[in-house]
N, C-alpha and C positions, 0 to 999 in steps of 0.2 A: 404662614409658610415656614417661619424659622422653628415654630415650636415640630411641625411634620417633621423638620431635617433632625431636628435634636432628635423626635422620638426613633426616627428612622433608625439613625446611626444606633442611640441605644439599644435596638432589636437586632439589627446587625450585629452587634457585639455578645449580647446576651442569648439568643437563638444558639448558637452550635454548643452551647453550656449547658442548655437546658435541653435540647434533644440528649445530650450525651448524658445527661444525671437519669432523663428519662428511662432511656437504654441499659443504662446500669441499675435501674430499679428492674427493669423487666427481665433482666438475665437473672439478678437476686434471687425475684419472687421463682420462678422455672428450677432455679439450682435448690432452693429450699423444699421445692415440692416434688421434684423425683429424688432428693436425699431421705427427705420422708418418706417414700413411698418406698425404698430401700429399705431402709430403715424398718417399717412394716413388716416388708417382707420375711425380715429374718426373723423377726418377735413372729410373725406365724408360722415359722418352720421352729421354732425353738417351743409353742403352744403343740404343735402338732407333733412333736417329737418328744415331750415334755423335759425337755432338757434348758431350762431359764439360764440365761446367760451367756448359753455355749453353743455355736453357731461350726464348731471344727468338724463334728459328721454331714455338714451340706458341703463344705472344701477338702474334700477327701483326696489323699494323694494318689490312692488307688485307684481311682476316677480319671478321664478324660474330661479337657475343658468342655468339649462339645457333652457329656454326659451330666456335667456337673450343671453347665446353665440349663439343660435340660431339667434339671430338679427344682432351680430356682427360680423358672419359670412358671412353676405351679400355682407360688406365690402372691402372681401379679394378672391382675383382673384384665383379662381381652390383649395379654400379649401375644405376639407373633415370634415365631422363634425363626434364627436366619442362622445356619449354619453352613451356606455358603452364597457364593454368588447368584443373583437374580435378577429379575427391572427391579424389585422393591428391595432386596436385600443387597444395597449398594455401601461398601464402606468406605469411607472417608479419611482426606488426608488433617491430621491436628499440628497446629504450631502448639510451643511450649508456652510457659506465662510469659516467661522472657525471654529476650535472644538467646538463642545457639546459633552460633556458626560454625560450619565445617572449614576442613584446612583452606578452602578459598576465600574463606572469609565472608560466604553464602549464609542467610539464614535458613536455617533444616528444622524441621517439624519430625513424626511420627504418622500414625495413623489409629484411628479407632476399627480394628479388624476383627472376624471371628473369632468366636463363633459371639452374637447378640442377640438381643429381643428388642422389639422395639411395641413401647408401649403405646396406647391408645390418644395419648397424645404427644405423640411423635418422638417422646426423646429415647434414647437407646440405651442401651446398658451390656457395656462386654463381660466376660468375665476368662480369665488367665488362669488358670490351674496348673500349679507347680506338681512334681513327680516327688517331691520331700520337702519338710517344711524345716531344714535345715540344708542349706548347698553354700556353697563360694560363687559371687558375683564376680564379675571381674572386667573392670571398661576403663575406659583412658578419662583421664583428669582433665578436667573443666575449671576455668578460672570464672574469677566474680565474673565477670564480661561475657561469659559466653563462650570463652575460646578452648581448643583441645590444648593442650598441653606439650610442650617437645622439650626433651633435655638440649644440652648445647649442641649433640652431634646428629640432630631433627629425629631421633627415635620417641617414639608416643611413648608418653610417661604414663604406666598402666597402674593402676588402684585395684588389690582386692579384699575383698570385708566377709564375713561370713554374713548373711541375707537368714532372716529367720521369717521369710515371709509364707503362705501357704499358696495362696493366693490373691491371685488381683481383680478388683473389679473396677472398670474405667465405665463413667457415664457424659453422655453429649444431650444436654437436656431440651434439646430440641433438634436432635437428626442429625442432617447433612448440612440443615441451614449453619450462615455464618452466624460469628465470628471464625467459630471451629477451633478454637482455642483454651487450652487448661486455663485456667483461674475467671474465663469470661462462660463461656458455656459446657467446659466440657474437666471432670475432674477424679481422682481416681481414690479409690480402699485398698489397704494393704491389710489384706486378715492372717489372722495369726492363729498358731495350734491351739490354743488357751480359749478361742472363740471370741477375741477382740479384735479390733482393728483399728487402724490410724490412716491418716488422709494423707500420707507418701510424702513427698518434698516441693520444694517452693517452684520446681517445675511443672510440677501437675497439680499446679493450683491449693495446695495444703494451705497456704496463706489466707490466700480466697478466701475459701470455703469454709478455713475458720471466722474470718470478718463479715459473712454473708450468714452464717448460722449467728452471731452475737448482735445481727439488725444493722452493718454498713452494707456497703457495697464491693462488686469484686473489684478484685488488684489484678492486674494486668500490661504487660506492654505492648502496645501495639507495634507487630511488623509482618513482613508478608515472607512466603517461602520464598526462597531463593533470591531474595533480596539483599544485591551488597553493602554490606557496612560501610555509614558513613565516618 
């Protein structure tokens, strides 16, 4: 009976460890396999256009976002294309990797919105079409923590940067299912005129999904929307 209670307790302890290494192997394998199939993609619009390397005539800024995933739907074998609301063309709300809080000190998320496809198994892929692949960004400052930013006399401390992006592509590599969060299932490309891109900032999972393409696991913090800071 003592050695039951000893193994007991040890399962107890070691169980929620090993669901959760599980869980992070399974989100891994889904984010490496619609990155590739990304990925694919473009190597066949760049075969098909015969231009290697250079992927800036499929993110055209002459183009509508809805126009442009319409191209890049070609791509991808048995996708669905959802350019707007449906029963099956449902978008979703996303938390960031790690907390943001709004001025109440709320945890605030985003959303993965039109226009998308969503492929054959299940995960989704938006894409964001800028109107110039040179503009000024321009949003209030965010501290390590998550928080907005105010000078002494509580006006929002504003940041702006020139953004050389063309476009964005955000994917949730399995739908509407949870977690619903950048760096666990859901993470984005930032393409650029040149035909390259880069995987955005450590809010949308860039850390991740670098550690997930080198054979770790994602990086993420767990919290829920609108949830107040402890």
């Amino acid at each position: 009976m003592i050695t039951l209670g000893i193994i007991g307790v040890v399962a107890a302890l070691t169980l929620p460890n090993l669901i959760a290494d599980y869980r992070d192997k399974e989100l891994a394998t889904r984010a490496k396999k619609t990155y590739s199939l990304i990925s694919q993609a473009l190597q066949r619009y760049q075969a098909d256009n015969e231009c290697p390397g250079d992927t800036s005539g499929l993110f055209d800024t002459s183009k509508s976002s809805e126009e442009v995933l319409t191209n890049f739907s070609k791509y991808f074998d048995g996708a669905k294309i959802c350019l707007k609301q449906s029963d099956v063309c449902n978008k979703h709300k996303l938390l960031f990797a790690k907390p943001y809080y709004d001025e109440s000190g709320l945890g605030r998320g985003t959303e993965l919105g039109y226009p998308f496809i969503i492929l054959k198994d299940g995960s989704q892929i938006a894409v964001r079409q800028y109107t110039s692949c040179l503009w000024e960004n321009t949003y209030q400052a965010i501290d390590s923590n998550g928080h907005y930013i105010f000078d002494n006399d509580g006006n929002k401390v504003m940041i702006t940067h020139v953004d050389r992006t063309c476009a964005l592509i955000a994917f949730d590599t399995n739908g509407s299912a949870a977690p619903n969060q950048y760096g666990a299932d859901a993470f984005q490309l930032r393409m650029y005129a040149d035909g390259t891109f880069d995987r955005g900032y450590d809010g949308v999972g860039s850390s991740s999904l670098d550690n997930i393409l080198k054979g770790g696991n994602p990086i993420y913090s767990k919290y829920q929307l609108g949830q107040k800071e402890k």
